[in-house]
C-alpha positions in Angstrom: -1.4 27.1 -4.4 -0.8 27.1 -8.2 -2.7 24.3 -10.2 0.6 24.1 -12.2 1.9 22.6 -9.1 1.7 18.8 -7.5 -0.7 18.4 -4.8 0.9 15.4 -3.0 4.7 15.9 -2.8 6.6 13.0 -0.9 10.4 13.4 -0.5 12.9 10.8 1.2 10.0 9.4 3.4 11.5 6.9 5.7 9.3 5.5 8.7 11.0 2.9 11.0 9.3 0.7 14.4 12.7 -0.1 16.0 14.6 -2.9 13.5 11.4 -2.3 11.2 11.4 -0.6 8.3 8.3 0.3 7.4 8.7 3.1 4.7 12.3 3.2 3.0 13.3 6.4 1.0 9.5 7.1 -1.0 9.6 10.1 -3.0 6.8 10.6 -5.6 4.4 13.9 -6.2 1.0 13.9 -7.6 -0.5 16.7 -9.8 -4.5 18.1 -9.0 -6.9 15.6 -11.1 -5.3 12.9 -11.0 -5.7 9.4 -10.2 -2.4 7.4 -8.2 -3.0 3.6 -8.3 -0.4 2.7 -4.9 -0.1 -1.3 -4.7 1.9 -3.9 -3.2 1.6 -6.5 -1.0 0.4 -6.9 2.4 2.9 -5.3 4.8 4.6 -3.4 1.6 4.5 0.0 3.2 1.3 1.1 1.7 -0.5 1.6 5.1 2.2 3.2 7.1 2.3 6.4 4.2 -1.1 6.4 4.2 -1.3 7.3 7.6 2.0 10.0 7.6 -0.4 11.2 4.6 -3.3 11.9 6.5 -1.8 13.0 9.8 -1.8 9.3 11.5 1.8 8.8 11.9 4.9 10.5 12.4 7.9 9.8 9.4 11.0 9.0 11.2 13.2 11.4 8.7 11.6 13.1 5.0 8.7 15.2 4.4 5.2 14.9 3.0 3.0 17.6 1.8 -0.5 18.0 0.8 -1.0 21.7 -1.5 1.4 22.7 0.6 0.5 21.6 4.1 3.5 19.6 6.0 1.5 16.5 6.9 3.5 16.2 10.3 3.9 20.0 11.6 0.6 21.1 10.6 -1.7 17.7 11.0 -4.5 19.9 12.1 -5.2 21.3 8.7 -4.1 18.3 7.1 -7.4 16.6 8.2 -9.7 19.0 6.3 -7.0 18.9 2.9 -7.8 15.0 2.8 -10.7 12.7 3.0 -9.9 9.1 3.7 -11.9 6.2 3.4 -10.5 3.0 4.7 -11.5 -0.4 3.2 -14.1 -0.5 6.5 -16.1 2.0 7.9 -18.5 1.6 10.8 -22.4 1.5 9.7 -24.4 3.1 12.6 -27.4 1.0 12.9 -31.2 2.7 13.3 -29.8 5.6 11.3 -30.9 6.4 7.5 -28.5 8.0 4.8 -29.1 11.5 5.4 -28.8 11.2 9.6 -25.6 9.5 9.0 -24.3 12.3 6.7 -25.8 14.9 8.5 -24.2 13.5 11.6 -20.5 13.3 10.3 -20.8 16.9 9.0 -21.9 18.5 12.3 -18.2 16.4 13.0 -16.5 18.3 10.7 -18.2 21.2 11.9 -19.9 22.7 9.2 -22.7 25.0 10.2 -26.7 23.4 9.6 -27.5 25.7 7.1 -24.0 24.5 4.9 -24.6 21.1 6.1 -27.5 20.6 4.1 -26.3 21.6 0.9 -23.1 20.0 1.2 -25.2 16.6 2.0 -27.4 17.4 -1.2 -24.5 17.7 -3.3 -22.3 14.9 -2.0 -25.6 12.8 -2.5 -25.8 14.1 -5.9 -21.9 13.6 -6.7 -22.5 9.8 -5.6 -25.3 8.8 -7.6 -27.3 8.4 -4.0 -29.7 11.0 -3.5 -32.4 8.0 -4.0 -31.5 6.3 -0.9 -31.1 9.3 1.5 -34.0 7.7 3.8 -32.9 4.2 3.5 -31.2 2.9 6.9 -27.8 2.4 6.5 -27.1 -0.7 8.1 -29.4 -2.6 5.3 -27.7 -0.9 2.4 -26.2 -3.7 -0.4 -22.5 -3.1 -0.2 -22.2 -1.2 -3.3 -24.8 1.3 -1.6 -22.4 1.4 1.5 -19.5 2.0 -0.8 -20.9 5.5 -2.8 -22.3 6.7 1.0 -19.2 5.8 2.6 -17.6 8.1 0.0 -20.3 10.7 0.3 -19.3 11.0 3.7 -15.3 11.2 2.5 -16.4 14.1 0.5 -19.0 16.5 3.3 -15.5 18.4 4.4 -14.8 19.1 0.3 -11.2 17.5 0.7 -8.4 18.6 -2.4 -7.1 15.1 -1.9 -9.0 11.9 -1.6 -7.7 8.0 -0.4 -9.7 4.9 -1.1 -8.1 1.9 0.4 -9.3 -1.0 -1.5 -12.9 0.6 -2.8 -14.2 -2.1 -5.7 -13.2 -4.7 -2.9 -16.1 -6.7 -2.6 -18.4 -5.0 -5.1 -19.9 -7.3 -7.9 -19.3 -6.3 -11.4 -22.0 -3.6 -12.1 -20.9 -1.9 -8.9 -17.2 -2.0 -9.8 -18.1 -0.2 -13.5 -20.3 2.4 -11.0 -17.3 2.8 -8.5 -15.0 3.4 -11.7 -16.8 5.6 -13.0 -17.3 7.9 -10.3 -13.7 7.8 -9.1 -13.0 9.5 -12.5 -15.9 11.7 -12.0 -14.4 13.0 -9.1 -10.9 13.6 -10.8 -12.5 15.6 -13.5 -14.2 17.4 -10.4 -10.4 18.3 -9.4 -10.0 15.9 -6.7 -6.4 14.1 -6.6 -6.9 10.4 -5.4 -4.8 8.0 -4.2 -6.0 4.4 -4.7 -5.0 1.0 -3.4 -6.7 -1.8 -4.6 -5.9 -6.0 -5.3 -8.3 -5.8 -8.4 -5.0 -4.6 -10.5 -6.8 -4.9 -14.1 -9.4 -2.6 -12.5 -6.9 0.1 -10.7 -5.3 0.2 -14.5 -8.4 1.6 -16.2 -8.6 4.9 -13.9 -5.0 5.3 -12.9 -2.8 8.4 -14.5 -0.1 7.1 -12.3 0.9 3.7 -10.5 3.4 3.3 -7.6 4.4 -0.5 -7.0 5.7 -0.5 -3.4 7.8 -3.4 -2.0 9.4 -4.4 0.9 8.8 -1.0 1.9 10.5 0.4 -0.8 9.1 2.3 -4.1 10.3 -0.3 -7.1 8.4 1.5 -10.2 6.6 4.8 -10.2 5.1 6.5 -13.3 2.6 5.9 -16.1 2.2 2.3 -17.5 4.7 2.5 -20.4 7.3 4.2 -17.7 7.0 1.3 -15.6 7.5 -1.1 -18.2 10.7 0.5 -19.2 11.7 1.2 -15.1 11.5 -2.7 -14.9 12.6 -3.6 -18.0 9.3 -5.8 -19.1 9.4 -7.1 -22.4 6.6 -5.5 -25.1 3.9 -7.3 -26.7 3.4 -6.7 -29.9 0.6 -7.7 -32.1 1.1 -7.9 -35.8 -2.3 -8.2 -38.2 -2.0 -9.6 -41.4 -4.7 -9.1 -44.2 -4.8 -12.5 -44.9 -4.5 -15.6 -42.7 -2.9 -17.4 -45.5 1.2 -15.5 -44.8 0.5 -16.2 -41.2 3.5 -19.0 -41.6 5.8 -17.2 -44.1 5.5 -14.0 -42.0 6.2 -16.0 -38.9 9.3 -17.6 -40.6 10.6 -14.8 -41.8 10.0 -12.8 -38.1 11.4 -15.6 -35.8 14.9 -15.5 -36.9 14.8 -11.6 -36.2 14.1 -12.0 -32.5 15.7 -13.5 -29.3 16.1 -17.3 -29.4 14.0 -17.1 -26.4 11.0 -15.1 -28.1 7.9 -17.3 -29.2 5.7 -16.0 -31.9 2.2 -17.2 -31.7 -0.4 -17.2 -34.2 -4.0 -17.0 -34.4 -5.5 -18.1 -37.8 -9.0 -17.0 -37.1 -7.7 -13.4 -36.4 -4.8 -13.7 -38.8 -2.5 -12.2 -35.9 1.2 -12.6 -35.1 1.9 -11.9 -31.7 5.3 -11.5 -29.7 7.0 -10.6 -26.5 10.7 -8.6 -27.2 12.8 -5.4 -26.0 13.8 -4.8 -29.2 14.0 -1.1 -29.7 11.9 1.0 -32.5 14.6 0.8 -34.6 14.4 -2.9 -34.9 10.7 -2.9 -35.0 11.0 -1.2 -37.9 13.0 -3.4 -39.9 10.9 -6.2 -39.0 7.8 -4.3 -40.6 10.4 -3.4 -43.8 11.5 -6.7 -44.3 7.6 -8.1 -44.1 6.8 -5.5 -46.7 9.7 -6.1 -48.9 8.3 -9.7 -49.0 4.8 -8.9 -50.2 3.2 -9.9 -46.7 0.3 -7.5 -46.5 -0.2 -6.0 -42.9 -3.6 -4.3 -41.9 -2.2 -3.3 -38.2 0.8 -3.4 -36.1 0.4 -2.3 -32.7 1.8 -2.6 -29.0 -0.4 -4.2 -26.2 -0.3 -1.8 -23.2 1.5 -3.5 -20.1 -0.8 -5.5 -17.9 -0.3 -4.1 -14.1 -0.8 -7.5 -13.1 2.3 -8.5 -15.1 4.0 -5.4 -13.7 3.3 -6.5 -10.3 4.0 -9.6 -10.2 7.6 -8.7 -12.0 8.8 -6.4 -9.7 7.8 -8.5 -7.0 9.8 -12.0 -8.4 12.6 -9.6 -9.3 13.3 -8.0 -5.9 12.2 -10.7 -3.9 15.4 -13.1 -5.6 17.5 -9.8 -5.4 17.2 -8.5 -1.7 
């Protein structure tokens, strides 16, 4: 297939147990490098694709492809397009690194002589080539993590899913996962990644899908999803002086919403505000500032906190549905 076009294309997926609905309507499609940040709660839906995804599950009505490959008709092939890891693997005890690797690529059936370079550069990939002859069962869990994804990686999958990986990882090992979940994107992988550490997910993500009640509520980049859900922007204003933080402030707070605080913060000599005023209006803020000889060194919009995002979406359908 063409590089031009998505990897991942979901249309109208509906999965339903009896009075359950698990999945409700998902559509969504992922192009080749990049990185899909899927959350929602526990019993959201996020599972239940997953597993139509990776030829686990049967949709009750819509389609999902991977380069291509119908996920249902052709599940065979499906299982060497995609490499799942799920938040728990097993860790075979008396076995070191290179045992385990070498005994999930015989799995997969690669020949030896493949085998061995594929484990050399899956090692390599990882960061893990140093502990190839530690045992696995004594591995720290950030170890466990990169092998666990070594493994993920033997059959050279086009698409890759992570269910929670920085879960449990202290906060070296969360800046080592990050980084080499972009390092496979730039390698060409597409990932999918769910994850409850949102303020993480949002540093690697190209793409976020908020699921809900089994349905998808806000799909896109971050700024998309702000507008989606209608999220009020931060803005920052930054004076040059602390000393027009209160005439600035006077002179912005009758522009805004009568339920839009302005804060300040003397020792940064910062203005800062939540509103959906449009460009436009922004604008005249910044003219009418200028017009009264209040110097300003930067005026910038904060990107949208996922966590925010999240948590909006969820408030907002929950007191809906």
């Amino acid at each position: 297939m063409s590089d031009a076009e998505p990897v991942v294309v979901i249309e109208n997926l509906t999965k339903r147990y009896g009075d359950l609905t698990a999945v409700d309507n998902l559509s969504l499609t992922l192009d080749r490098g990049h990185i899909l940040g899927f959350i929602g709660p526990n019993g959201a839906g996020k599972t239940t694709t997953i597993k139509i995804l990776v030829g686990l599950a049967r949709p009750t009505s819509g389609t999902a492809r991977i380069a291509g490959v119908d996920c249902v008709s052709d599940a065979r092939r499906i299982k060497r397009l995609v490499g799942y890891m799920p938040d728990t693997f097993g860790r075979y005890s008396n076995m070191r690194v290179r045992e385990y690797l070498d005994f999930f690529g015989a799995a997969f059936g690669i020949a030896p002589k493949k085998r061995r370079k594929r484990i050399d550069a899956v090692l390599e990939i990882t960061n893990a080539t140093y502990m190839q002859d530690r045992y696995v069962d004594v591995l720290s869990h950030g170890m466990a993590q990169r092998v666990g994804i070594a493994r993920t990686l033997l059959h050279d999958p086009e698409v890759l899913v992570f269910d929670e990986p920085a879960n449990g990882l202290d906060p070296e090992a969360r800046i080592e996962m990050r980084g080499l979940l972009i390092r496979l994107a730039e390698l060409g992988k597409t990932l999918i990644v769910t994850s409850h550490i949102l303020p993480e997910l949002s540093r690697i993500c190209d793409l976020v899908a908020i699921i809900h009640n089994a349905k998808l509520r806000a799909y896109g980049t971050m700024s998309e999803i702000a507008e989606q859900i209608g999220q009020s922007r931060m803005i920052e204003i930054q004076l040059a002086s602390p000393d027009q933080l209160t005439a600035a402030s006077e002179l912005v707070s009758p522009l805004l919403p009568a339920d839009c605080e302005v804060t300040s913060s003397q020792a940064e000599s910062l203005l800062r505000f939540r509103s959906n005023l449009s460009d436009q209006q922004m604008s005249e803020i910044i003219q009418k500032l200028v017009q009264a000889s209040i110097s300003i060194s930067q005026f910038r919009e904060l990107q949208t906190d996922l966590e925010d995002a999240f948590v909006s979406v969820s408030q907002e359908k929950d007191s809906g549905d």
